[in-house]
C-alpha positions as CSV (number, residue, x, y, z in Angstrom):
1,X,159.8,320.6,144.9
2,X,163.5,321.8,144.4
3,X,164.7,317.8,144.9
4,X,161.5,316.8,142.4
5,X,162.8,319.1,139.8
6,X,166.7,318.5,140.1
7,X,165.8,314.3,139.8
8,X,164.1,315.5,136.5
9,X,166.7,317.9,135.1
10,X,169.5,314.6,136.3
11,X,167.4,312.3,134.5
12,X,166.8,314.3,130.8
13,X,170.2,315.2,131.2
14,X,171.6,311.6,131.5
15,X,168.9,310.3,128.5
16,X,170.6,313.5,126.6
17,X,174.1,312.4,127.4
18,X,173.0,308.5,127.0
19,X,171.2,308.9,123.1
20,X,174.5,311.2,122.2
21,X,177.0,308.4,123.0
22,X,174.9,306.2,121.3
23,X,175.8,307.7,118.1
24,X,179.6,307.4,118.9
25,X,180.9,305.2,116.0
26,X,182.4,302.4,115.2
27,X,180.3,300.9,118.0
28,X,177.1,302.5,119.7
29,X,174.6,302.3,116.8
30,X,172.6,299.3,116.7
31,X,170.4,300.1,114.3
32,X,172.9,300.6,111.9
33,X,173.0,297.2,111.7
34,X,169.3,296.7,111.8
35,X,168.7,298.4,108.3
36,X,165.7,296.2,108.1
37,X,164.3,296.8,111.4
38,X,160.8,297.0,112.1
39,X,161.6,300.4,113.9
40,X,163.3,301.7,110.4
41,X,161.3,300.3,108.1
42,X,157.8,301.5,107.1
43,X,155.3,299.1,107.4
44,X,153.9,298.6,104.3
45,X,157.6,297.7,103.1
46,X,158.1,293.8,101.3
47,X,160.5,292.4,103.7
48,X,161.9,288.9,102.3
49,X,161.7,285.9,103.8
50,X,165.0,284.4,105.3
51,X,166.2,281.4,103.2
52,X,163.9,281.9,100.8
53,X,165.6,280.7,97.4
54,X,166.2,276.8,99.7
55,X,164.1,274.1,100.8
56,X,164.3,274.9,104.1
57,X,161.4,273.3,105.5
58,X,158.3,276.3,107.1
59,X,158.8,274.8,110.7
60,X,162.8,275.2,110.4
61,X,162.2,279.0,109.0
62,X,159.6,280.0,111.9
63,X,162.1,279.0,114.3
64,X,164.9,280.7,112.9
65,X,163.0,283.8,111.9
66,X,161.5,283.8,115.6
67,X,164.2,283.1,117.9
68,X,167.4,283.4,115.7
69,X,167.4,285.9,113.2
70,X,167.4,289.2,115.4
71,X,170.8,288.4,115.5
72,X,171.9,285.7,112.6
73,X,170.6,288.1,110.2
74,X,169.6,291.7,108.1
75,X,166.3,291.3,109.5
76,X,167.3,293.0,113.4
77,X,164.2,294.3,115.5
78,X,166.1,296.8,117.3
79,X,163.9,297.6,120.3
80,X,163.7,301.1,121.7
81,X,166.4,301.1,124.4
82,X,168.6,300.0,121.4
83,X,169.3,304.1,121.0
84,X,170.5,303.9,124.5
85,X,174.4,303.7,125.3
86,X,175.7,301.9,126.7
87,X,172.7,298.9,125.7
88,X,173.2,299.6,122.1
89,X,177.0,299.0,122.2
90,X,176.3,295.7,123.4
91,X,173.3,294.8,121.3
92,X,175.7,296.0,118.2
93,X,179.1,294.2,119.7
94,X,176.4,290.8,120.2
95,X,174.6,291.2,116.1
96,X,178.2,292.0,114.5
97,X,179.8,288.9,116.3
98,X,177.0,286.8,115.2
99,X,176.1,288.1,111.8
100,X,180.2,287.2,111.4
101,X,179.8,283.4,112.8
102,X,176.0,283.3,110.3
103,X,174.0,285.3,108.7
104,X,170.8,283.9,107.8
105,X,170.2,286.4,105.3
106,X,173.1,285.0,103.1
107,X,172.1,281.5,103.8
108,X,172.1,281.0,99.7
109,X,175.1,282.3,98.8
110,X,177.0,279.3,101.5
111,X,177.9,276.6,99.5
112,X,176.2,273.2,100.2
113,X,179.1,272.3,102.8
114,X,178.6,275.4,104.6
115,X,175.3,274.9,105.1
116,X,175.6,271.3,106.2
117,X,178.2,272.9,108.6
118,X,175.7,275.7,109.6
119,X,172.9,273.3,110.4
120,X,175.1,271.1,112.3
121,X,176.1,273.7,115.1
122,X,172.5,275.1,115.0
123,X,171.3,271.8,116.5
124,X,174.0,271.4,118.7
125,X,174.0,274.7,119.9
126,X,170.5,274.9,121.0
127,X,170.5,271.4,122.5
128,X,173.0,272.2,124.4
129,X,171.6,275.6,125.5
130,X,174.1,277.5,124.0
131,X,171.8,280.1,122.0
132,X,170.0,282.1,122.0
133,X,172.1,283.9,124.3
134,X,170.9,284.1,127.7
135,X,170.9,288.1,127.7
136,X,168.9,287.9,124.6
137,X,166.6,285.0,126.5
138,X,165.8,287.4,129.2
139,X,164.5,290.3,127.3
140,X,162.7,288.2,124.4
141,X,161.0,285.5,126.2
142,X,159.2,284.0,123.7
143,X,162.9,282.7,121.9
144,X,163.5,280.0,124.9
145,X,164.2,277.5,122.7
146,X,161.6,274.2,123.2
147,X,161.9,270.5,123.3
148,X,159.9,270.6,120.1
149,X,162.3,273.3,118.2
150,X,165.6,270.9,119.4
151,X,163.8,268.1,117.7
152,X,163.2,269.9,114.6
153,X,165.9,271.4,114.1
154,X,168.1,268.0,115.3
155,X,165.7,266.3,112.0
156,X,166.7,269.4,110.1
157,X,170.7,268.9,110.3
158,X,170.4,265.5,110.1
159,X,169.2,265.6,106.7
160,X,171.8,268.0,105.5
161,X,171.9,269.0,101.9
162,X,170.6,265.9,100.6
163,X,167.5,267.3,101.4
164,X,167.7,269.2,98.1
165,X,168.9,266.5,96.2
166,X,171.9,268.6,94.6
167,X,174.6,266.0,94.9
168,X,175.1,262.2,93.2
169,X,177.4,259.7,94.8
170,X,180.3,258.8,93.5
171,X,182.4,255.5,92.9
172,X,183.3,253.5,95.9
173,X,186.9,253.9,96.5
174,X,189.7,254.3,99.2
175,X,189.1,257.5,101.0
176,X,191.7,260.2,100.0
177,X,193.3,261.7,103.1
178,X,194.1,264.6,101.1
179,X,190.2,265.7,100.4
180,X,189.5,264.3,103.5
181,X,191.7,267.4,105.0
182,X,190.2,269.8,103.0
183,X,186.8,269.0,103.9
184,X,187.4,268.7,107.5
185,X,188.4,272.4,106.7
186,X,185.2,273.3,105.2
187,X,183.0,271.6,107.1
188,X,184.1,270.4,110.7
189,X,186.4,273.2,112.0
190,X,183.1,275.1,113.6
191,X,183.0,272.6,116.2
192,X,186.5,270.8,116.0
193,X,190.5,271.4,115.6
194,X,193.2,268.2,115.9
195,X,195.0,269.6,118.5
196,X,192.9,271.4,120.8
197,X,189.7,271.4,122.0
198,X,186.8,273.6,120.6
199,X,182.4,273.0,120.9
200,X,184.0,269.2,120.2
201,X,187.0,267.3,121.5
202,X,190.3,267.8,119.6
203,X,190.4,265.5,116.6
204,X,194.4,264.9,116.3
205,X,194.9,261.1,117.1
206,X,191.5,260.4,117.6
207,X,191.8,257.2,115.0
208,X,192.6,254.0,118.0
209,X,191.6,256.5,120.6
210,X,188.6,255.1,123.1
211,X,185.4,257.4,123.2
212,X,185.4,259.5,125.5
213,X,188.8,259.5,127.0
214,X,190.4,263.0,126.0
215,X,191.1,264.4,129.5
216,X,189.2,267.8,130.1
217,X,186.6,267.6,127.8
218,X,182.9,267.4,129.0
219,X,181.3,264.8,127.1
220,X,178.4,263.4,127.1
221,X,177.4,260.7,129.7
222,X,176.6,258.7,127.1
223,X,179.6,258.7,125.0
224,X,181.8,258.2,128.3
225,X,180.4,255.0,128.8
226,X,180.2,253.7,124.8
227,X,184.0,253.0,125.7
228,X,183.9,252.8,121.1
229,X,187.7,252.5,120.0
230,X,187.5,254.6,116.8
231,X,188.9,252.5,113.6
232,X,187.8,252.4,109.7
233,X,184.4,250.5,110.8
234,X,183.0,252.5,114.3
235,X,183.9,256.2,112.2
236,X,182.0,255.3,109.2
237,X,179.0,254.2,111.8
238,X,179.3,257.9,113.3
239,X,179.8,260.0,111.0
240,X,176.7,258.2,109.0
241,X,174.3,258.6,112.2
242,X,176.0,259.4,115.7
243,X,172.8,259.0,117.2
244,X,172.2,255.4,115.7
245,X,175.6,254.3,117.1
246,X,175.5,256.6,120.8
247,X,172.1,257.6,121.8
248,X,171.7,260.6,123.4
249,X,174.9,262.2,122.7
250,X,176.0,265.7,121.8
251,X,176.8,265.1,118.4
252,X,174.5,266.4,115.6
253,X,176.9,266.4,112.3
254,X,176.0,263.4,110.1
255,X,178.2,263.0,107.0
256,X,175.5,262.3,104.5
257,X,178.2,261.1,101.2
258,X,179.7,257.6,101.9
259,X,183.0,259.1,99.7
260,X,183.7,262.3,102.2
261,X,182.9,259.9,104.7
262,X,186.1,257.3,103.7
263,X,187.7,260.5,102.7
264,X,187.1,261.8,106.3
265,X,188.4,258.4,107.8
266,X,191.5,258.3,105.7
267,X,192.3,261.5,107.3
268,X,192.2,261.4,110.5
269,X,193.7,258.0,110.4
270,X,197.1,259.5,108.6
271,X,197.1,261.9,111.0
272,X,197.1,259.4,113.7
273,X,199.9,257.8,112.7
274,X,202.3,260.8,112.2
């Protein structure tokens, strides 16, 4: 009876110690970054859709909402061991890093770029079985990610912002290497650098470089044996649809604007030759 009764006292003493260092700040709060948590917010409360001022298609936002946004947004369900340190330092540590890469709950204040950007890494990222996390897999099930969800959300980035129609094309001219830097910037630094490698094979010299030849990187086996020597005519073909020129690689950017994509080209190729 004594042993019985010291296990208890061990044991409400330990959840006593654990839900006071939970409250240790700057990190062992989750909820704190779950203010709209389904633990914290009464139930008859109007909580808003995410993404819901863009054209974001329903089958897109029940996948995010689902399997994303408990992370990649404002909308956290923080589960009850969340008030338990040391679990909630991690589940804080893993929504601040994420909510810092994309928060779905500010999806319309990103410009047009940054959401072509964002969609891009979504699609690669789960086809690649990246996300959701495999912590976050374990304990939520129902997020694995499906065939089905890589396919709609691969359709999804594909489309890019042209989806909503906000953009006109302009003249045909010679790229300019110069916007062509800035909007590798803006839009293909999530996956990419020139000189080292990131999700995506360092960039620098890639203009008369073979596919699939930087040594190190994993590509795919499909892109290893393309053997493409990158020039003015296979880039364009890439950037426009990399599936329609490799299938079956690991690519899922598509640079919808024939102008960025000269202006893209025009880049990297004067980079090439410095």
């Amino acid at each position: 009876m004594t042993g019985i009764r010291s296990v208890l006292v061990f044991s409400l003493g330990a959840l006593i110690v654990s839900l006071a260092l939970a409250r240790i700040h700057p990190f062992g709060d989750a909820r704190l970054y779950a203010q709209r948590s389904r633990l914290l917010t009464p139930p008859t409360a109007a909580v808003p859709r995410l993404m819901e001022r863009s054209a974001t298609p329903e089958d897109v936002r029940a996948i995010l909402t689902e399997k994303c946004a408990d992370c990649h947004s404002e909308q956290t369900r923080t589960p009850m061991y969340g008030r338990l340190a040391p679990i909630s330092w991690l589940l804080e540590r893993d929504i601040v890093k994420a909510r810092a890469a994309m928060d779905l709950s500010r999806w319309d204040t990103y410009s047009a770029a940054e959401q072509d950007a964002f969609r891009a890494n979504i699609a690669l990222q789960v086809k690649i079985h990246n996300m959701p996390l495999i912590q976050y897999q374990v304990l939520h099930p129902q997020a694995e990610i499906t065939d089905a969800d890589i396919q709609t959300l691969t359709q999804w980035a594909q489309q890019g912002s042209a989806q909503d129609g906000n953009f006109a094309e302009r003249t045909a001219m010679e790229g300019d290497a110069t916007r062509g830097g800035e909007l590798f910037e803006r839009r293909c630094t999530g996956c990419h650098a020139m000189e080292r490698d990131r999700e995506g094979p360092r960039l620098g010299g890639v203009f008369g470089r073979t596919s699939g030849t930087v040594s190190g990187f994993a590509y795919s086996e499909a892109l290893k044996k393309a053997h493409i020597v990158w020039n003015d005519t296979t880039l364009e073909r890439w950037l426009a649809d990399p599936d329609a020129l490799v299938p079956d690689n690991n690519m899922e950017f598509r640079v919808v604007r024939p102008q960025e994509r000269r202006d893209l080209i025009r880049f990297l190729r004067e980079r090439a030759a410095k």
